[in-house]
C-alpha positions as CSV (number, residue, x, y, z in Angstrom):
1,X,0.0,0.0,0.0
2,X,1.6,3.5,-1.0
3,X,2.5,5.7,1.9
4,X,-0.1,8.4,0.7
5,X,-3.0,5.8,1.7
6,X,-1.6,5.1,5.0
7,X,-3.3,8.1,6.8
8,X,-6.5,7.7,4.9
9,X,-6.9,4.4,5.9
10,X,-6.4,4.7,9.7
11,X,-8.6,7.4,9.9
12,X,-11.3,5.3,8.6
13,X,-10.4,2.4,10.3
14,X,-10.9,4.9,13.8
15,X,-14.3,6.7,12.5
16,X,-15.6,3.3,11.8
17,X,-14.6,2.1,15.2
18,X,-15.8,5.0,16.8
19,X,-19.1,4.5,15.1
20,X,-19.5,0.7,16.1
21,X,-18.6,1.6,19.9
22,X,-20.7,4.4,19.9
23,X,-23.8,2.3,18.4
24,X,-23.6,-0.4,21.1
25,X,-23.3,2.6,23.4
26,X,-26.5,3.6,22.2
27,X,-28.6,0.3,22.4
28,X,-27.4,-0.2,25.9
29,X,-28.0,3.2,27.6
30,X,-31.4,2.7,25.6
31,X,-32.7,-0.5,26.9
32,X,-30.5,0.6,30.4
33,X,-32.7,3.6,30.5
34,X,-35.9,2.0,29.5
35,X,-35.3,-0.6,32.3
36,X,-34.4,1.6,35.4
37,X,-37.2,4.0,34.0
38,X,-39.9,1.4,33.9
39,X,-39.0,0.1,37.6
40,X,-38.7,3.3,39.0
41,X,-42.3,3.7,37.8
42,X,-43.1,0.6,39.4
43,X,-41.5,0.9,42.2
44,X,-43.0,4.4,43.2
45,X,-46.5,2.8,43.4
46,X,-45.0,1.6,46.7
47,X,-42.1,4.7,48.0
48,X,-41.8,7.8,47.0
49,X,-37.9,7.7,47.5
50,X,-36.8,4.3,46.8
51,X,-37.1,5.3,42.8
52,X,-34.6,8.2,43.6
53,X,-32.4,5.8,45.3
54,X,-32.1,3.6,42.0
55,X,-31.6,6.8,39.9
56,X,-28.6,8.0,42.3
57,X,-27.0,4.0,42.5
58,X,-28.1,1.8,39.3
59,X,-28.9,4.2,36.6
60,X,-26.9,7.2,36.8
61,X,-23.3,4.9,37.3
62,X,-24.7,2.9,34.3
63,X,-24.2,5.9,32.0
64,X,-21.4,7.0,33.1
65,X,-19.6,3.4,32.6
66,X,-21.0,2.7,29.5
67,X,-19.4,6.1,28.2
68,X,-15.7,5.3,29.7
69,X,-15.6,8.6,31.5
70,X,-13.5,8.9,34.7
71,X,-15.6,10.8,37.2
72,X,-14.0,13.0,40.5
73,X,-15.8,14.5,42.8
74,X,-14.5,17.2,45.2
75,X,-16.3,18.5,48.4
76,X,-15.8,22.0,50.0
77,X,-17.4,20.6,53.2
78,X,-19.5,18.0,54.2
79,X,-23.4,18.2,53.7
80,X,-26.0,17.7,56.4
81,X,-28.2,14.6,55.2
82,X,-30.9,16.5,57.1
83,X,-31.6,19.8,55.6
84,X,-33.0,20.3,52.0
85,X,-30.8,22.2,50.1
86,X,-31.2,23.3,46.3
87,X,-28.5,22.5,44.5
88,X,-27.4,24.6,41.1
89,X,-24.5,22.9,38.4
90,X,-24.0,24.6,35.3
91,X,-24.4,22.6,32.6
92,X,-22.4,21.5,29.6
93,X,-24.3,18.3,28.5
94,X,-26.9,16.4,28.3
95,X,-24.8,13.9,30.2
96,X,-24.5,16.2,33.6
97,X,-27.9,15.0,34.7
98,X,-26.4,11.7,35.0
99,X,-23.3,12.5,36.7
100,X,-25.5,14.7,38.8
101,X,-27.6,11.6,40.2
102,X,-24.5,9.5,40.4
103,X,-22.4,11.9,42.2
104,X,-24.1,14.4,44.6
105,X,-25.4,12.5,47.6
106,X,-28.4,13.1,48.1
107,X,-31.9,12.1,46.7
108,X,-32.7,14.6,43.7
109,X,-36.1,16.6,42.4
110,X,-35.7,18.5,39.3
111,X,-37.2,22.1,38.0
112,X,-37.9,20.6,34.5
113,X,-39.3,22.0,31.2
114,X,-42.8,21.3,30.9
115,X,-42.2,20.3,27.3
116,X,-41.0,16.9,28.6
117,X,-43.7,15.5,30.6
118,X,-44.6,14.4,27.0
119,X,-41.7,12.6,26.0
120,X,-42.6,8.6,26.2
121,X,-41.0,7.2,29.6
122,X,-39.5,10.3,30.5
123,X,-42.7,12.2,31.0
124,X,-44.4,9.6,32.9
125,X,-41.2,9.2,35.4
126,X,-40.5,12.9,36.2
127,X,-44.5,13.1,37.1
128,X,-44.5,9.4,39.4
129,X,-40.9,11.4,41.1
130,X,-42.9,14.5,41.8
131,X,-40.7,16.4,39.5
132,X,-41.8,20.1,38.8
133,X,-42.8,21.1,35.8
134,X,-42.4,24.5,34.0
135,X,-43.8,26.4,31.2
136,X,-41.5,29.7,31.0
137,X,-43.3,30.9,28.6
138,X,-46.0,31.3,31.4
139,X,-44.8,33.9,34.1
140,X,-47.7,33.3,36.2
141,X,-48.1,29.6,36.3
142,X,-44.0,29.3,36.1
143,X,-44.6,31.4,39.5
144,X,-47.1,29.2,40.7
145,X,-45.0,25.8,40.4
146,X,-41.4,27.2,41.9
147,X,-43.7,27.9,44.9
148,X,-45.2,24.2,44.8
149,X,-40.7,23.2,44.4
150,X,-40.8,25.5,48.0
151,X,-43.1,23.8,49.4
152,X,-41.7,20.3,48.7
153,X,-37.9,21.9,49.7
154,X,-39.5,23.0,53.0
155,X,-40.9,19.2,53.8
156,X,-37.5,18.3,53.4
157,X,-37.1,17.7,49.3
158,X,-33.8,18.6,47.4
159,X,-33.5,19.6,44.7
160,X,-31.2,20.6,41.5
161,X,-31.5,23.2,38.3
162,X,-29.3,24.5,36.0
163,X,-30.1,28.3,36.2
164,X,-28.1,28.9,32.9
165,X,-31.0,27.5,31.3
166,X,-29.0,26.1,28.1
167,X,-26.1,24.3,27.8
168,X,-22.7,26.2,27.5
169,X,-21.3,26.6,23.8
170,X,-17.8,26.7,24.9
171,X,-17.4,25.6,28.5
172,X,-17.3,29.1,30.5
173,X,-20.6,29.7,33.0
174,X,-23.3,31.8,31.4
175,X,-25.4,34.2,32.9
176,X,-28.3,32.8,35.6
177,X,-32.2,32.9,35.8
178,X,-33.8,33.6,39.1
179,X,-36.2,31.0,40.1
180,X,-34.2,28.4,41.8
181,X,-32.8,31.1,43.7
182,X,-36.4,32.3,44.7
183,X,-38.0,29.2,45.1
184,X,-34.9,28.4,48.0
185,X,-35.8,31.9,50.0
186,X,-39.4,30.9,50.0
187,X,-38.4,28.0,51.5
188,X,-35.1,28.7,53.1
189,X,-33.5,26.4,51.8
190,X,-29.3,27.1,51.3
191,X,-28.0,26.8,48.2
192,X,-25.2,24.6,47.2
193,X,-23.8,25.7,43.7
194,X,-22.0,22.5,42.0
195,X,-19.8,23.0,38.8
196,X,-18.7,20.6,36.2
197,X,-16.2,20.3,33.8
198,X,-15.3,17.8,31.0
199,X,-18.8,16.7,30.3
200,X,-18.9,18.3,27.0
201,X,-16.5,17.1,25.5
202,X,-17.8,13.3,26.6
203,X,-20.9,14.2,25.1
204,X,-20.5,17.5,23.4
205,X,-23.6,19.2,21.7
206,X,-25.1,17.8,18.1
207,X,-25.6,14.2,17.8
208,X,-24.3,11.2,19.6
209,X,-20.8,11.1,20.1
210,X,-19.3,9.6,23.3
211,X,-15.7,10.0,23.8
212,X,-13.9,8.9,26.9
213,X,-12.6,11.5,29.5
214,X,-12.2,12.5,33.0
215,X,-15.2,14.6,34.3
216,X,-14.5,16.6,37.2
217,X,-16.8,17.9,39.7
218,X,-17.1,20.3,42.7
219,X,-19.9,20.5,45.0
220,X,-19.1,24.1,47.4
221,X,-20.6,25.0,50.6
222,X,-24.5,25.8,51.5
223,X,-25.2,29.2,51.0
224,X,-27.7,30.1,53.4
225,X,-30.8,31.9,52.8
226,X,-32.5,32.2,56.2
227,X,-33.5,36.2,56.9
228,X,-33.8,36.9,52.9
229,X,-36.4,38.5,51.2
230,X,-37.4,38.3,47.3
231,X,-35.3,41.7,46.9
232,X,-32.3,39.3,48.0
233,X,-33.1,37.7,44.6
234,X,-30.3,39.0,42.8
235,X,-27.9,39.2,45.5
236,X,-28.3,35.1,46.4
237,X,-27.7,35.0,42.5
238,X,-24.6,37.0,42.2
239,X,-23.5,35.3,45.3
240,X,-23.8,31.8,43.7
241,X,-22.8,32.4,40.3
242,X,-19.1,33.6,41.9
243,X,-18.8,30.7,44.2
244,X,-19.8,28.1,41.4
245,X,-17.2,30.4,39.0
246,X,-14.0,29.5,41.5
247,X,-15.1,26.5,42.0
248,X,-15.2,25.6,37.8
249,X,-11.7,27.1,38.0
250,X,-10.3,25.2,41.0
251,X,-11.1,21.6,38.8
252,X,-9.4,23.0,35.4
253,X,-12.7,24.5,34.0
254,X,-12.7,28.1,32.5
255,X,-15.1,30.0,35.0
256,X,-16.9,32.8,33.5
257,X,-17.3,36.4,33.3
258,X,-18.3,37.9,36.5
259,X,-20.5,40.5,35.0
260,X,-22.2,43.5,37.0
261,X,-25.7,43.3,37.7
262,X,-27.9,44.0,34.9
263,X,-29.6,48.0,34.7
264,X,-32.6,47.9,37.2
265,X,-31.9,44.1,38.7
266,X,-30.0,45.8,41.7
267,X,-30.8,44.3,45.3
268,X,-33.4,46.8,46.8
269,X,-32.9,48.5,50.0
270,X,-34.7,47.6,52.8
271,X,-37.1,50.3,53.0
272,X,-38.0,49.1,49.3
273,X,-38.7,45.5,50.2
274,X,-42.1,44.2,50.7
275,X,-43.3,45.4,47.5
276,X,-43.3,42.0,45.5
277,X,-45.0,40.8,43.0
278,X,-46.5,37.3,41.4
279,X,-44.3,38.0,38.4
280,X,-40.7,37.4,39.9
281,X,-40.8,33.6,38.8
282,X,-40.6,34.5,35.4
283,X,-36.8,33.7,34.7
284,X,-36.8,30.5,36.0
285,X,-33.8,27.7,35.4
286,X,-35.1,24.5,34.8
287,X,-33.2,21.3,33.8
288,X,-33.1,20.5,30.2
């Protein structure tokens, strides 16, 4: 074979075998997903956690094996098992929720996009978890279900969004919505801001295309919320968003731009608080 061809040939030999691994991938987080979905379904006719429990142990470590990925978690300090806590993780792909159950120890709720209580399986499992569900194009009703997510937080729920909103293009932190950070003073509940790195390029964005790598992870320390108001909104936010920011860069990522707060979203002074209204949940930060 002429040396010209060599090069050609390898790198089809590789795309093919990249293709055939990620095809099996596929069937088997498929029929994994399908299986752990259909018995969490099941098994909720019966507890209300014990379906959580399988998410965080059986199906969540199932993805991340069958993708190869090398997963390290880092703690800033131990977590109470006992208090609720709302946990935010910016998000670079669709594979974070899964390294999310895996890898943060406790049982986890999602604020979730109302479009997928229609997707087969999916749907019927985030309803039978008690998931909330959220229509931002809705302000009102949007409002109405982050204060159901309070009242689950305050009987002793956690639970996780990605207040981005979207996944990251290029790996830095984006700018935050508000309504995981309300929901959590309704409730006072702390928050515990939790960055990843790596994900995306395991499962970057546009099609299917696992490729082994380490994932790193941070989960930082509670932020508390107790003696906030809604005007604290933005503060709680601005708060979060830099903790979550050193903690990206403490585990290689690139952090993000820590921008002032936009024209008019200022915390208000105390003299100016108590004037809320039903329209604050409107940016809210569901998971994808």
């Amino acid at each position: 074979m002429p040396k010209r061809h060599k090069p050609v040939v390898r790198s089809t030999m590789r795309a093919v075998g990249w293709f055939l691994l990620n095809a099996a991938q596929a069937i088997f987080l498929s029929f994994w997903s399908a299986f752990w979905i259909s018995t969490a379904v099941l098994v909720s006719i019966f507890s209300r956690e014990l379906p959580l429990v399988l998410a965080r142990r059986c199906w969540g470590p199932g993805l991340i094996w069958a993708s190869l990925a090398k997963v390290t978690v880092e703690f800033e300090q131990p977590l109470d098992q006992k208090l609720p806590y709302v946990f935010v993780m910016n998000h670079q792909s669709m594979y974070d929720i899964a390294v999310a159950f895996a890898k943060i120890p406790r049982n986890l709720r999602f604020v979730a996009k109302r479009i997928l209580a229609y997707v087969p399986f999916i749907g019927l499992f985030l309803w039978r978890m008690g998931m909330v569900m959220v229509d931002r194009k809705d302000p009102k009703s949007a409002y109405e279900k982050l204060k159901a997510a309070a009242d689950k937080l305050r009987g002793g729920d956690c639970f996780l969004a990605y207040p981005e909103g979207t996944r990251s293009s290029d790996g830095k932190i984006l700018s935050f919505k508000r309504g995981s950070f309300l929901t959590a003073i309704q409730a006072g509940a702390a928050i515990v801001p939790v960055a990843i790195d790596g994900s995306g390029k395991v499962l970057p964005r546009g099609g299917f295309k696992l490729r082994p790598g380490p994932i790193r992870v941070a989960i930082g320390a509670p932020i508390p919320t107790t003696g906030m108001s809604e005007d604290d909104t933005e503060l709680l936010v601005e708060k979060a968003r830099d903790a979550m920011i050193a903690l990206h860069v403490g585990i290689g990522g690139l952090g993000g731009d820590k921008k002032p707060l936009p024209p008019g979203r200022a915390p208000k002074s105390p003299a100016a608080r108590n004037r809320g209204s039903s329209s604050r949940g409107a940016d809210i930060s569901p998971a994808p």
